[in-house]
Residue frames as qw, qx, qy, qz and C-alpha x, y, z in Angstrom:
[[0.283, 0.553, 0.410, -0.668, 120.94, 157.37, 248.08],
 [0.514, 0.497, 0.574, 0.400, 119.27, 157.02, 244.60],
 [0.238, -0.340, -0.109, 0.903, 119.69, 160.04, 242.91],
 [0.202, 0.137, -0.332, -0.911, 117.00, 160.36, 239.94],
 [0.287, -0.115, -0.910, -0.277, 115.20, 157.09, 240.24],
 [0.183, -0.653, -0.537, 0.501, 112.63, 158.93, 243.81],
 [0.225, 0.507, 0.083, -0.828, 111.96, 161.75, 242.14],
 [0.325, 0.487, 0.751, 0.305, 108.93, 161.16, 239.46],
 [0.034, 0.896, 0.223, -0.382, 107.73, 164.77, 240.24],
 [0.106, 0.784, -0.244, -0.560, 110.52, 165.81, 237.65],
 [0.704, 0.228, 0.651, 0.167, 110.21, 162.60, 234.95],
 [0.598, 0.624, 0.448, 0.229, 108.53, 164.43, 232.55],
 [0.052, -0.973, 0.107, 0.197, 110.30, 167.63, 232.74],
 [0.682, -0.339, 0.619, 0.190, 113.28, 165.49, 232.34],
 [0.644, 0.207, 0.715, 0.179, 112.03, 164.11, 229.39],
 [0.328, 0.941, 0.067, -0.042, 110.79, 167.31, 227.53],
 [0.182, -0.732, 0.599, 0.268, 115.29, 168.29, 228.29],
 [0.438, -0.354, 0.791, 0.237, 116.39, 165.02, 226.89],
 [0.663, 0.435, 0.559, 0.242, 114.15, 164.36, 224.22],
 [0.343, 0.939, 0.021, 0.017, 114.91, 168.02, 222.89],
 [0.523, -0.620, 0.522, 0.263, 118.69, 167.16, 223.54],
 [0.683, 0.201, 0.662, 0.234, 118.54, 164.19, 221.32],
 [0.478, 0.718, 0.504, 0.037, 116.97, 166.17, 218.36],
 [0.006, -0.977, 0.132, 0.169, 119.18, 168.96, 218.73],
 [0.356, -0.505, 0.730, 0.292, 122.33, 166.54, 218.19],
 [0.622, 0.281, 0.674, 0.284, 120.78, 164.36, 215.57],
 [0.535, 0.820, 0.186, 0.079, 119.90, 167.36, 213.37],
 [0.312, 0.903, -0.290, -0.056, 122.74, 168.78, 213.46],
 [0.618, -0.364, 0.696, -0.031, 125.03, 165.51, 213.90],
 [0.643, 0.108, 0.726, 0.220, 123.94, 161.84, 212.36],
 [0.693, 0.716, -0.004, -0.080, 123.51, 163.29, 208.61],
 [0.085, 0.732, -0.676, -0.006, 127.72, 163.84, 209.33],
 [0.707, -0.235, 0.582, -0.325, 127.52, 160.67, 211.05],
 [0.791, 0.372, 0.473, -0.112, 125.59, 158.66, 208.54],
 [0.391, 0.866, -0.260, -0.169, 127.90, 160.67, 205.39],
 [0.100, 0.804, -0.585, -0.018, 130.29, 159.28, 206.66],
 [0.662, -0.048, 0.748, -0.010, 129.96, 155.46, 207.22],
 [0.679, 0.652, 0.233, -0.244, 128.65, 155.93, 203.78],
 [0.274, 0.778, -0.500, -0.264, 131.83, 157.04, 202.27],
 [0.161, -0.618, 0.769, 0.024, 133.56, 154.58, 203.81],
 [0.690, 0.124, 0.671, -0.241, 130.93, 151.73, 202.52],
 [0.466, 0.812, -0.118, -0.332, 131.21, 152.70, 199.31],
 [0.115, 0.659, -0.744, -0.012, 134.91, 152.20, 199.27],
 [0.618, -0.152, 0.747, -0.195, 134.05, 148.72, 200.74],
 [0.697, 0.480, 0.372, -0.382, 131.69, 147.81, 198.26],
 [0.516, 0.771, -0.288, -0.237, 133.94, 148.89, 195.57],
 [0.136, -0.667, 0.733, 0.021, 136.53, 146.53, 196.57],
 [0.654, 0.130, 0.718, -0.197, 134.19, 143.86, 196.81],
 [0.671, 0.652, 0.199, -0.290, 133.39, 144.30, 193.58],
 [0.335, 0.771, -0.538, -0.056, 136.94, 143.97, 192.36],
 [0.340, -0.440, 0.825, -0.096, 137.37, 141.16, 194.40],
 [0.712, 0.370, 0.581, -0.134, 134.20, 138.84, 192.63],
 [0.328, -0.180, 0.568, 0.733, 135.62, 140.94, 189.21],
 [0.293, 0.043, -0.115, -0.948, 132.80, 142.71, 188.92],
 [0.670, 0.029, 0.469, -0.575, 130.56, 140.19, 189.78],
 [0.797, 0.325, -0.472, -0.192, 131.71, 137.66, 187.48],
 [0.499, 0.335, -0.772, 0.208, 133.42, 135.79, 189.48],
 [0.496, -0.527, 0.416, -0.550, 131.32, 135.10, 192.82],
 [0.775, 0.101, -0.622, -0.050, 132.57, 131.70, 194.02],
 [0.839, -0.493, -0.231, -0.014, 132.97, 129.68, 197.42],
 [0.789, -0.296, -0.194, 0.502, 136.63, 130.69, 197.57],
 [0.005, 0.551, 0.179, 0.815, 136.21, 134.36, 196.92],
 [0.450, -0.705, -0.018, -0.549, 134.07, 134.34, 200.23],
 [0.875, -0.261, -0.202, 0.354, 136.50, 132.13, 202.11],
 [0.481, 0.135, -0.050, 0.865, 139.32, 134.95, 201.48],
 [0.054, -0.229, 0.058, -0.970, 137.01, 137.47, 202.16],
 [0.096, -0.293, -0.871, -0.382, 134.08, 136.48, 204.01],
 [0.003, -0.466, -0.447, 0.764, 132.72, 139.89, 205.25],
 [0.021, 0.257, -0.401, -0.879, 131.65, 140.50, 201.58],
 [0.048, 0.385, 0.902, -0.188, 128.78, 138.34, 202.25],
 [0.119, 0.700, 0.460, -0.533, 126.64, 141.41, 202.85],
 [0.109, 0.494, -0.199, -0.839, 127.56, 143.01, 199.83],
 [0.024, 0.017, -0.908, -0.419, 126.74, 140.27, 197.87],
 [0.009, -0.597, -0.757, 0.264, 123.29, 140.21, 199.32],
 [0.194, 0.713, 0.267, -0.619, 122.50, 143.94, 199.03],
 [0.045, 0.439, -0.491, -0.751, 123.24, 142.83, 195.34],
 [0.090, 0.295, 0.893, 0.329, 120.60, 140.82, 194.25],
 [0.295, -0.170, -0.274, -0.899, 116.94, 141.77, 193.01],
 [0.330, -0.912, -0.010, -0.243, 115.43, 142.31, 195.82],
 [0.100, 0.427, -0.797, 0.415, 118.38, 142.63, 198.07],
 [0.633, -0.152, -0.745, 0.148, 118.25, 139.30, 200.43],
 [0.436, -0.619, 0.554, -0.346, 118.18, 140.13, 204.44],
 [0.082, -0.441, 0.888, -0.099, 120.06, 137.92, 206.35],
 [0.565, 0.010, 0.791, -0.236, 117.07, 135.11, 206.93],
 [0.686, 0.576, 0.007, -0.443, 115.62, 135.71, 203.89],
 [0.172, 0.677, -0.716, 0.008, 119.39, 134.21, 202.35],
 [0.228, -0.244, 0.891, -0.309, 119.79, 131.34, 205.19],
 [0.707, 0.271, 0.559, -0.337, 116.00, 129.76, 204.13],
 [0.794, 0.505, -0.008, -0.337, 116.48, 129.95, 200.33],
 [0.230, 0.552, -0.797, 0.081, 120.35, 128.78, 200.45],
 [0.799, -0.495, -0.107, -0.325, 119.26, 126.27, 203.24],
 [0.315, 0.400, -0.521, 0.685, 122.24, 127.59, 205.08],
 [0.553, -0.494, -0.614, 0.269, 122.44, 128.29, 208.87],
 [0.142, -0.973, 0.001, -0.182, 122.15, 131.89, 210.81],
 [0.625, -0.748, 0.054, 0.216, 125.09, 130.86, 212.55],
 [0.587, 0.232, 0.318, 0.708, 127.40, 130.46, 209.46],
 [0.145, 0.782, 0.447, 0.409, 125.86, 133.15, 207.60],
 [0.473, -0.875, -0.073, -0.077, 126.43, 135.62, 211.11],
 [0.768, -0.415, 0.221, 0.435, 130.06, 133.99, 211.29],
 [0.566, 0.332, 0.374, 0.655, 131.16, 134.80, 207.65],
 [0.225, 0.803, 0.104, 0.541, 129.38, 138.69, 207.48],
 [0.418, -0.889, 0.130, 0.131, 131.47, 139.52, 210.89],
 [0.473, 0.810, -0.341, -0.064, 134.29, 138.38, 208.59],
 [0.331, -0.462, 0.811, -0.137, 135.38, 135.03, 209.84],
 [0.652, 0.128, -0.662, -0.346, 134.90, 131.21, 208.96],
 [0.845, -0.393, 0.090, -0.352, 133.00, 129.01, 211.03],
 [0.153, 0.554, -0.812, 0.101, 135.52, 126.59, 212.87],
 [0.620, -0.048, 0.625, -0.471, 133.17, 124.16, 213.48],
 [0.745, 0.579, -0.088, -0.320, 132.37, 123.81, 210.12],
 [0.701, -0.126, 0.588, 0.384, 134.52, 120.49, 208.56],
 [0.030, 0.272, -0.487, -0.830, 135.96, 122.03, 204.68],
 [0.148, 0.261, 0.869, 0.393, 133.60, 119.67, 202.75],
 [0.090, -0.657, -0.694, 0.280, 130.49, 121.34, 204.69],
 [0.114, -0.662, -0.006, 0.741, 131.71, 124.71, 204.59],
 [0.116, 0.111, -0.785, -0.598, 132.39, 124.22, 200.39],
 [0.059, 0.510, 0.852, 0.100, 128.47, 122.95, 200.41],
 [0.035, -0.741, -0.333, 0.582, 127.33, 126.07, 202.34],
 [0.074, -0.545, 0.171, 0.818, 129.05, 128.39, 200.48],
 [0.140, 0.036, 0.761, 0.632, 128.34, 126.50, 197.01],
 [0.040, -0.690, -0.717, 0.088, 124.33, 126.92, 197.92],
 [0.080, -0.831, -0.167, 0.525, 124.86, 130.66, 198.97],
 [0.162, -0.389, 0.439, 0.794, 127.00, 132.11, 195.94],
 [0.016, -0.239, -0.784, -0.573, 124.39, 130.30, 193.64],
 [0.078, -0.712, -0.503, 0.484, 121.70, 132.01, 195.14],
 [0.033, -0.833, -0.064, 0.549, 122.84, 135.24, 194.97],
 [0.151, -0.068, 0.708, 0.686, 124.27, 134.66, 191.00],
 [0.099, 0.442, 0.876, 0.169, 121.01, 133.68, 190.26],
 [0.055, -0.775, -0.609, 0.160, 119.47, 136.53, 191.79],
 [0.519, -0.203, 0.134, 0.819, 122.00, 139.41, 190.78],
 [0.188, 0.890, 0.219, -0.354, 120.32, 143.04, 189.87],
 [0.609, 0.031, 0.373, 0.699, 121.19, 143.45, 186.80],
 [0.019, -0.936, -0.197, -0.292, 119.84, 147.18, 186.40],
 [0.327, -0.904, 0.247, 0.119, 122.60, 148.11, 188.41],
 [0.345, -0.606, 0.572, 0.432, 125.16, 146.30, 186.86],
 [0.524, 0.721, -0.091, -0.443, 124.71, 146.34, 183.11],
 [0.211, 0.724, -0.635, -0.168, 127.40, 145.44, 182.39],
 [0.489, -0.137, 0.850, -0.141, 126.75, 141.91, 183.65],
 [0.677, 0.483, 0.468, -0.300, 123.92, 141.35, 180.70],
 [0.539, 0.800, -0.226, -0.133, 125.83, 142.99, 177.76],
 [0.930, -0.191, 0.191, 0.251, 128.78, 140.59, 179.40],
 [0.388, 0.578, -0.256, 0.670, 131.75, 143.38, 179.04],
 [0.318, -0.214, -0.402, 0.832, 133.91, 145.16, 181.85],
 [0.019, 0.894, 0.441, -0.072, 132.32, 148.23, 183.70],
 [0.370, 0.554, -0.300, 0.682, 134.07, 151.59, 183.12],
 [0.178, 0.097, -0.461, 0.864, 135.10, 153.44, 186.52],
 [0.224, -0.189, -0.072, -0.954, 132.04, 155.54, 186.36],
 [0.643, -0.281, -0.668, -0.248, 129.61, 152.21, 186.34],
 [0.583, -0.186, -0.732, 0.299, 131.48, 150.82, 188.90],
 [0.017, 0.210, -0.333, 0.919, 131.32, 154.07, 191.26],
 [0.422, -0.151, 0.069, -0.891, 127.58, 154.12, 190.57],
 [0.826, -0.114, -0.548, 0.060, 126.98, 150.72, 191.57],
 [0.460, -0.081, -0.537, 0.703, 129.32, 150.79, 194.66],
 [0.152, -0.245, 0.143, -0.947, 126.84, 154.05, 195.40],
 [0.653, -0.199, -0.374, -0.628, 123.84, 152.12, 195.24],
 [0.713, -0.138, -0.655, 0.209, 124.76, 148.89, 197.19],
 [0.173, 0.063, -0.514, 0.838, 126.21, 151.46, 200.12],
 [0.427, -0.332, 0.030, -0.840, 123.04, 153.21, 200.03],
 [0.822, -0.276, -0.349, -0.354, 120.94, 149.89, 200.57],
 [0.670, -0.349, -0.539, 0.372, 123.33, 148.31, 203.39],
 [0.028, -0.232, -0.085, -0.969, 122.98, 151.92, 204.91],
 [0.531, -0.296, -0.280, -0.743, 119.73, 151.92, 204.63],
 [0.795, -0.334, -0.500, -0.083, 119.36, 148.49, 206.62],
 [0.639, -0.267, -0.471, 0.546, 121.76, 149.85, 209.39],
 [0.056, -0.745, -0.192, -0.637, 120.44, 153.61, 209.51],
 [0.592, -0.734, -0.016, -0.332, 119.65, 153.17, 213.51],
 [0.890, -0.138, -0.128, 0.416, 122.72, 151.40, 213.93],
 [0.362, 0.560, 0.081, 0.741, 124.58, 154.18, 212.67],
 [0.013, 0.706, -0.057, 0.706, 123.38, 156.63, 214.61],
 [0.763, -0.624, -0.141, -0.095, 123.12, 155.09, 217.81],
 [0.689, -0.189, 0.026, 0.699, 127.02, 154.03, 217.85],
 [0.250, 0.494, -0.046, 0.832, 127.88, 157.79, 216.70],
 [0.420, -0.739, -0.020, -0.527, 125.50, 159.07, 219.86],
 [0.879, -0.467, 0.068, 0.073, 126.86, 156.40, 222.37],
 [0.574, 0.299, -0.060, 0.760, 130.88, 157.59, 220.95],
 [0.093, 0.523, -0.140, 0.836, 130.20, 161.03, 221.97],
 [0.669, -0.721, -0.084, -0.161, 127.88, 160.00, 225.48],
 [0.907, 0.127, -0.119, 0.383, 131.48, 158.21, 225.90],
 [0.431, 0.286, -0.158, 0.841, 133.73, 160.87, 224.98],
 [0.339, -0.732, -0.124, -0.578, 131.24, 163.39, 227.19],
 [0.780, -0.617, -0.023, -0.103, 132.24, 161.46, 230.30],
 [0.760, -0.007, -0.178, 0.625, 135.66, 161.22, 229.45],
 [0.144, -0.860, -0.273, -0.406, 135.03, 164.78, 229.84],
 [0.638, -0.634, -0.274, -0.340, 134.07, 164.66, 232.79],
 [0.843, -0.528, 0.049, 0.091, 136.01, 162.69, 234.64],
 [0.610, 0.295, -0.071, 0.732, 139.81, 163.84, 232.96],
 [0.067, -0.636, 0.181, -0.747, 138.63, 167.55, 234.56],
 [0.767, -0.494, -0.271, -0.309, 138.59, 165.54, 237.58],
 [0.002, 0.675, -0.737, 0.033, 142.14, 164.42, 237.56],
 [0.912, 0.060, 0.397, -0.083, 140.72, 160.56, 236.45],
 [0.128, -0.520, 0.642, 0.549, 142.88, 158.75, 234.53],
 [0.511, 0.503, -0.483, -0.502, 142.54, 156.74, 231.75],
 [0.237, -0.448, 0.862, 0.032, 143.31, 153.26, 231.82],
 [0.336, 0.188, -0.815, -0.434, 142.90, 149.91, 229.77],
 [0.755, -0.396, -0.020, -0.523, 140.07, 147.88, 230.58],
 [0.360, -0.558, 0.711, -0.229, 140.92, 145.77, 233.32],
 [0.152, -0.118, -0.980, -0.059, 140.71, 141.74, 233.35],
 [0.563, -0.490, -0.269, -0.609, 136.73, 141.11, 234.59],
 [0.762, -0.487, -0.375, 0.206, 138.14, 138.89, 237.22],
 [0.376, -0.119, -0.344, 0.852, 140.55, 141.49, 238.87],
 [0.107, -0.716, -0.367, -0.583, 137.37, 144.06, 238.45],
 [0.529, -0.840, -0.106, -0.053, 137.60, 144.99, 242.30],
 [0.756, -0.297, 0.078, 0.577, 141.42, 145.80, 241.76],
 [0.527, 0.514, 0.301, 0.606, 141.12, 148.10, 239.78],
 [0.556, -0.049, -0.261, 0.788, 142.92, 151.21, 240.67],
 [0.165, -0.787, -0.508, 0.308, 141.63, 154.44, 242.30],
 [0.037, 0.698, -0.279, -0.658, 141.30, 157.70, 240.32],
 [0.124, -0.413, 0.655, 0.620, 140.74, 155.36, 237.16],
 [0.661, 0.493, 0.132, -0.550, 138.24, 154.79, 234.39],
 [0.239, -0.111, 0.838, 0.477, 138.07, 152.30, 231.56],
 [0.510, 0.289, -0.095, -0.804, 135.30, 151.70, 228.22],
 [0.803, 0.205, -0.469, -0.304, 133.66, 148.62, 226.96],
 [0.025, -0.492, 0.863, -0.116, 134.33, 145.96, 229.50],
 [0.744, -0.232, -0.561, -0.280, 132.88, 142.38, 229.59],
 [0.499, -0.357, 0.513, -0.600, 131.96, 141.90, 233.09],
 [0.305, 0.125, -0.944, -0.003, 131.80, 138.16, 234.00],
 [0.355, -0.331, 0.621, -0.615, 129.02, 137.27, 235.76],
 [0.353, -0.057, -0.933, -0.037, 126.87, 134.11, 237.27],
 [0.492, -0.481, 0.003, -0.725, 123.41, 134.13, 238.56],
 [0.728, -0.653, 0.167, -0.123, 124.60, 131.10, 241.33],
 [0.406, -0.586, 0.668, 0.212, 128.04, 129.45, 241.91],
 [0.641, -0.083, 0.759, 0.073, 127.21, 126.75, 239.95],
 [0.569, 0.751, 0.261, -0.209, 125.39, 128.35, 236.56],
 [0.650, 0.442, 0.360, 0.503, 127.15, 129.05, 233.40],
 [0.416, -0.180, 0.123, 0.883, 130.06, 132.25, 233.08],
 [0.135, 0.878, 0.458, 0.039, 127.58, 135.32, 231.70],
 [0.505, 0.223, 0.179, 0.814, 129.29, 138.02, 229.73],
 [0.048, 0.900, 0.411, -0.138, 127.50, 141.34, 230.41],
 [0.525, 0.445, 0.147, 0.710, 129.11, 144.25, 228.25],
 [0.289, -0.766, -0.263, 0.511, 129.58, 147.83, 230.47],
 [0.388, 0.882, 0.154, 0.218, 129.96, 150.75, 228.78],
 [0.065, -0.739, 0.441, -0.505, 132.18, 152.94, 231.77],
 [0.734, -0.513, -0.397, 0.201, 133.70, 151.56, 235.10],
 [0.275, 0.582, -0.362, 0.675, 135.22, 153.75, 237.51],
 [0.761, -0.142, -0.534, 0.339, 136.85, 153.60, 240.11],
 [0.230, -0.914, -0.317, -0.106, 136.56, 155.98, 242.66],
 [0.334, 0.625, -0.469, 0.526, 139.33, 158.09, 244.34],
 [0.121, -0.588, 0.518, -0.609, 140.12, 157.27, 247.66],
 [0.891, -0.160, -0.306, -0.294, 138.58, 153.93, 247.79],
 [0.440, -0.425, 0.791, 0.006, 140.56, 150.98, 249.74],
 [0.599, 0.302, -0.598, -0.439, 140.96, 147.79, 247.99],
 [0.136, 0.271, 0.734, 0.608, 139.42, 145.50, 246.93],
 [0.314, 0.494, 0.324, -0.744, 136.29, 147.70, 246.01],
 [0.450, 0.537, 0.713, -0.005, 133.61, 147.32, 243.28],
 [0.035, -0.130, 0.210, 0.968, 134.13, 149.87, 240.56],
 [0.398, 0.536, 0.134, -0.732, 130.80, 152.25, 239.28],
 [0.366, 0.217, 0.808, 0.408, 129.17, 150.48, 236.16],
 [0.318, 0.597, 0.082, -0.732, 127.69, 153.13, 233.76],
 [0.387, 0.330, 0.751, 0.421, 125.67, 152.16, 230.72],
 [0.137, 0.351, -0.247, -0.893, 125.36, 154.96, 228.16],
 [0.351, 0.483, 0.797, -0.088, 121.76, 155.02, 226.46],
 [0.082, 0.312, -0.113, -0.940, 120.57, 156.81, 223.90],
 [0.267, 0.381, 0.885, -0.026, 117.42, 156.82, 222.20],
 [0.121, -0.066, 0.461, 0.877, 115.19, 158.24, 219.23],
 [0.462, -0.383, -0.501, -0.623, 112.12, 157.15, 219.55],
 [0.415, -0.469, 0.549, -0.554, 109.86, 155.87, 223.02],
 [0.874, -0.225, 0.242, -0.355, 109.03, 152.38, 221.80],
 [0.627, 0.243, -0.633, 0.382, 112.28, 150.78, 221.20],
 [0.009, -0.515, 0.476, -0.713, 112.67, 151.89, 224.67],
 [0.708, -0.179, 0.397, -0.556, 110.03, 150.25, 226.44],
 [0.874, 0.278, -0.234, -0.321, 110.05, 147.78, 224.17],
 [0.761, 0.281, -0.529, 0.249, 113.71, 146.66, 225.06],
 [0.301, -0.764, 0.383, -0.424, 113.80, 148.08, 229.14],
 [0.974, -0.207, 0.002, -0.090, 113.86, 144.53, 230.39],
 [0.673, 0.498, -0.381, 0.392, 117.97, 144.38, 229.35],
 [0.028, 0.523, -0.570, 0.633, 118.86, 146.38, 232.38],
 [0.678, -0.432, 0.235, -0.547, 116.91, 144.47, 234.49],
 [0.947, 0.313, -0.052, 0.046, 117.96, 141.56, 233.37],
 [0.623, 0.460, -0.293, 0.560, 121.90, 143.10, 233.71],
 [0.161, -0.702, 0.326, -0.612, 121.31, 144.27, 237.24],
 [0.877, -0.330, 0.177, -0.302, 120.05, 140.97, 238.44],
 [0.843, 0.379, -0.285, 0.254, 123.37, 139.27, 236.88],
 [0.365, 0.581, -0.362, 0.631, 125.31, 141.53, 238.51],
 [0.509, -0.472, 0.364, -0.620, 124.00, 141.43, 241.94],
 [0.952, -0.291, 0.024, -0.092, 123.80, 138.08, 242.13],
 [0.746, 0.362, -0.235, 0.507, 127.96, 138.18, 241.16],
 [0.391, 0.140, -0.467, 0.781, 128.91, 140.82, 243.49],
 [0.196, -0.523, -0.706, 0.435, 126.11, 141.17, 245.71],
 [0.132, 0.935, 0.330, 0.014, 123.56, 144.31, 246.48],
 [0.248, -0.769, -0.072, 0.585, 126.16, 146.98, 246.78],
 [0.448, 0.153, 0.664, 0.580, 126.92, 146.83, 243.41],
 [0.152, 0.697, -0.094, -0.695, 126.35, 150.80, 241.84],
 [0.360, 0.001, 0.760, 0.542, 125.09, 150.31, 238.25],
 [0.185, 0.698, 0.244, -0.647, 123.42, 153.38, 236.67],
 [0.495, 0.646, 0.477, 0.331, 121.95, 154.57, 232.93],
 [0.033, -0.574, 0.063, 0.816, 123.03, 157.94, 231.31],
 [0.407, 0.641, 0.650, 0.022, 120.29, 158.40, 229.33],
 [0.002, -0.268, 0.379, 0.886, 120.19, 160.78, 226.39],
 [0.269, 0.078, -0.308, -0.909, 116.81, 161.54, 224.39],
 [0.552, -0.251, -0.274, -0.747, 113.16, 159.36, 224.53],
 [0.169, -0.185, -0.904, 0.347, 113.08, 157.71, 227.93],
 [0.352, -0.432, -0.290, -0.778, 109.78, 158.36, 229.14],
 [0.323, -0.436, 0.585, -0.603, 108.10, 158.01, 232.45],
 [0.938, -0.060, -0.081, -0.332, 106.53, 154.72, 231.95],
 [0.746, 0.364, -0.464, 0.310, 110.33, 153.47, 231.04],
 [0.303, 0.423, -0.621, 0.586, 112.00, 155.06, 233.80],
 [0.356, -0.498, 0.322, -0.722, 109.45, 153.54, 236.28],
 [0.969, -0.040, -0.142, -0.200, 109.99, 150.51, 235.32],
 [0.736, 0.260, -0.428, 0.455, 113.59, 150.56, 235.79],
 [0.426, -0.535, 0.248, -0.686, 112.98, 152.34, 239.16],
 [0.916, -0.134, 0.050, -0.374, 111.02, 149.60, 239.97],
 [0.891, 0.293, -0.283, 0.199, 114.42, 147.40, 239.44],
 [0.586, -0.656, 0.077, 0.468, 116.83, 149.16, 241.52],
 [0.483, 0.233, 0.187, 0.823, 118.21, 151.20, 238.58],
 [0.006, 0.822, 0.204, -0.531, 119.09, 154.81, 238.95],
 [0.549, 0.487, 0.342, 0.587, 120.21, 156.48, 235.86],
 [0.244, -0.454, 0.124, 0.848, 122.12, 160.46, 235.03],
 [0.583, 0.721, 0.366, 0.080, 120.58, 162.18, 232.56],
 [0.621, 0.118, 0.113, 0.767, 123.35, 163.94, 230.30],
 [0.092, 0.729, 0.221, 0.641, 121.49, 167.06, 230.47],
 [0.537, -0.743, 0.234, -0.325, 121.99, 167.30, 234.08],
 [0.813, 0.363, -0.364, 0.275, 125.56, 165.71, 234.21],
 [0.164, 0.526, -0.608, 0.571, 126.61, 166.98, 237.79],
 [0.887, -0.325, 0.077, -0.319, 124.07, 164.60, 239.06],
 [0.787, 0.298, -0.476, 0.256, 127.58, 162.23, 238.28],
 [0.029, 0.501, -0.546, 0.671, 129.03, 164.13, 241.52],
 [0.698, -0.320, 0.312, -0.560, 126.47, 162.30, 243.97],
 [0.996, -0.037, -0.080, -0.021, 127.99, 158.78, 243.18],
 [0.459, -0.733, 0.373, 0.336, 131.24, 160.29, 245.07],
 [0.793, 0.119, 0.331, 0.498, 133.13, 161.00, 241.73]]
């Protein structure tokens, strides 16, 4: 029986709770949030910055040993670079460029190639190097401590700045997380590791896992589809095998990212149904600017969705 997705008569009411949720946790929340990714970018930054030797030294095998420092390098030129902005004037590739700032080396890439790439990208960003922040690069002496600090402040601030909504989304969608672990521990759920995706209907009764990649295929014959799940759980008292509960944790700040990106779940319900068929149970817990236009399109999909402000709706999907 759907449990939120038939009742439009209380959308907007809904919405007034959850968007005034949202606002109430960000103000007094993501500044901690956001403080803190900061610190810890800093500290990055600074390292990076020992590692190139204060930016004398940025070379092809500097970002081979290290090649998540990519991004800092970028948020160090005048203007800072975004990622395409980089890939067209280097005339590099998104996929390198994507491979190197998750902090890995393309394995596709043959050395010689990889030693071109990089030799294009480092000259770039030499070329293009804010020297107003680092001074010390023009007058061609070491920085003291202090420089470097206030440098290593600045760079954080700008890659920050470009991941602001990141930030706060992964801090809200940690604590939707920890809210349901909540939940379901005062339940007597356990814990447990996510499972393989192919044993996914083995998994054990009375038990919960986070982040799994769900395999799926829209016919026998199509290409393996990853679909990330926030929650699965597994009822008590099930029999096996049995489909665990798929819960995706949402959270949102504004209403037109929202609309703008509803299509995902639709798009992840039809995967999933065509992999383990209609009974498949695969619900939103929504946290701050869904609006009724959103949630009547995903109605309109077969999605039902929990709203965290009303979190014993969770009891009516027999957990």
């Amino acid at each position: 029986m759907p449990i939120n997705s038939d009742k439009p008569h209380l959308w907007k009411a809904d919405t007034r709770a959850s968007v005034d949720q949202f606002n109430q946790w960000f103000i007094a929340s993501a500044p901690k949030a956001y403080r803190e990714v900061r610190r810890q970018t800093v500290e990055s930054v600074e390292q990076g910055l020992l590692k190139t030797e204060d930016l004398t030294r940025i070379t092809p095998e500097v970002v081979k040993q290290t090649p998540a420092i990519l991004q800092v390098l970028r948020m160090s030129t005048c203007p800072p670079l975004a990622r395409d902005r980089l890939i067209g004037l280097a005339d590099s590739t998104k996929n390198l460029v994507g491979t190197l700032e998750k902090g890995k080396l393309p394995p596709q890439l043959s050395p010689d190639s990889l030693e071109a790439h990089l030799g294009k990208i480092v000259g770039i960003i030499s070329r293009m190097l804010d020297v107003d922040i680092f001074p010390w690069l023009a007058e061609k002496r070491r920085p003291t401590e202090e420089e470097r600090y206030r440098s290593s402040t600045i760079i954080a601030d700008r890659l920050c700045g470009a991941l602001a909504d990141p930030i706060v989304r992964n801090a809200q969608e940690e604590r939707q997380l920890r809210l349901i672990e909540k939940y379901l521990t005062n339940r007597g759920y356990v814990f447990q590791a996510p499972p393989p995706a192919t044993q996914l209907i083995e998994m054990q009764p009375g038990t919960f896992a986070f982040r799994l990649n769900v395999v799926t295929k829209s016919h026998p014959e199509a290409k393996p589809v990853k679909i990330p799940i926030d929650t699965v759980i597994q009822p008590k008292g099930v029999a096996l095998p049995h489909l665990p509960i798929l819960i995706e944790a949402k959270s949102a700040g504004d209403f037109t990212n929202v609309n703008k990106r509803r299509k995902e779940e639709a798009a992840k319900i039809a995967q999933l149904k065509a992999t383990f068929g209609p009974q498949v149970i695969f619900v939103l817990f929504l946290c701050g600017y869904f609006d009724p236009p959103y949630l009547g399109y995903e109605a309109s999909e077969g999605i039902d969705w929990i709203w965290e402000h009303r979190m014993e709706d969770l009891a009516q999907l027999g957990i």
